[in-house]
N, C-alpha and C positions, 0 to 999 in steps of 0.2 A: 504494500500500500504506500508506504515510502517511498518505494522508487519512481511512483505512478506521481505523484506530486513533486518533486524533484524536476520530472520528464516537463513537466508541465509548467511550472517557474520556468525552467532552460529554455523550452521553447518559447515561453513571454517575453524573459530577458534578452535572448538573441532575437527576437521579434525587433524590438525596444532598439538594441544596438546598430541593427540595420538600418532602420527609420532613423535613428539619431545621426549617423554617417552619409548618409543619403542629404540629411537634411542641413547638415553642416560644410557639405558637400556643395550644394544648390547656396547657399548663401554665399560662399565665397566664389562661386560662378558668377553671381548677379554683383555681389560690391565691385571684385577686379574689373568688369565693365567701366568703358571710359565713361558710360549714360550712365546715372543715380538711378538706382531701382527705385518703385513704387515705395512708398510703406505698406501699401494693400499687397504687395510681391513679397516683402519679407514677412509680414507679418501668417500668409498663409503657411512660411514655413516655420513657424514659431514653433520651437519644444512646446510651450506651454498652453499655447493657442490653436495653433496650425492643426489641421485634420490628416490622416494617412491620404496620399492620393498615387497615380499611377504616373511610374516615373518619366512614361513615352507621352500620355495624353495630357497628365495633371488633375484627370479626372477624380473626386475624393470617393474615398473606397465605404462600401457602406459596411455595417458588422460583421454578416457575413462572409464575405472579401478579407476580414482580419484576422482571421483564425491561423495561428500561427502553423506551418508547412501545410496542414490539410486543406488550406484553400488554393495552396499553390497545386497542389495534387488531384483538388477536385476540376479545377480548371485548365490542365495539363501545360502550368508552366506558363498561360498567358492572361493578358485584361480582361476581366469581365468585358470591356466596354472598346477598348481600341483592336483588341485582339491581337496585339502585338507579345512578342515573347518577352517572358520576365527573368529575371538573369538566375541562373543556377544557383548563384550565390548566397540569395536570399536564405533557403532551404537551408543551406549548409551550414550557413551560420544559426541557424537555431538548433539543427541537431548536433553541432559541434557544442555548442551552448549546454543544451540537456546534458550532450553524455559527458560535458566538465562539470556540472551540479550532482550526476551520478557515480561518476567516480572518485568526485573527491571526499 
C-alpha cells in the first residue's frame, strides 16, 4: 500500500517538475526577446497562477489531460486538441520520479 502512494506522489512530483521546467523555460524564451512580453504572456505562465497548457498549441489542458503518464498513455503521446506529439520526456520524468520516491 506504501508503494502505491509513493508511485503516486512521484508521479505528481515529476508531473510538477516538468511543468515547472517547461515553464521557466517559456519565460526566458519570451524576456530574451528584443519585444517586452505581454504581462497577460507571462502571467499565463505563472507557477502560481498560470494553468497547465499544451506546449505546440498553448491550448490549457482540462483535469482530465493532467493525470500524470496515464493521460499521456490514454492519448498515445499527443494533444487532446492540436494533435501534435508530446515529447517522450514528459512520461519519463515522472516515472523516473516515482521509482526515486520508491527506492529511496
Amino acid at each position: 500500500m506504501i508503494v502505491v502512494v509513493l508511485v503516486v506522489l512521484g508521479l505528481c512530483l515529476g508531473s510538477f517538475v516538468n511543468a515547472l521546467v517547461w515553464r521557466i523555460h517559456e519565460q526566458d524564451r519570451l524576456t530574451g526577446k528584443k519585444k517586452k512580453p505581454h504581462k497577460k504572456q507571462l502571467d499565463r505562465l505563472s507557477i502560481l497562477h498560470g494553468r497547465s497548457m499544451c506546449p505546440d498549441c498553448h491550448h490549457e489542458l482540462k483535469p482530465k489531460d493532467l493525470v500524470p503518464l496515464f493521460s499521456w498513455l490514454s492519448l498515445h503521446g499527443k494533444c487532446r486538441y492540436c494533435h501534435k506529439p508530446i515529447s517522450w520526456q514528459y512520461p519519463v520524468v515522472e516515472l523516473l520520479t516515482a521509482g526515486l520516491f520508491v527506492f529511496s
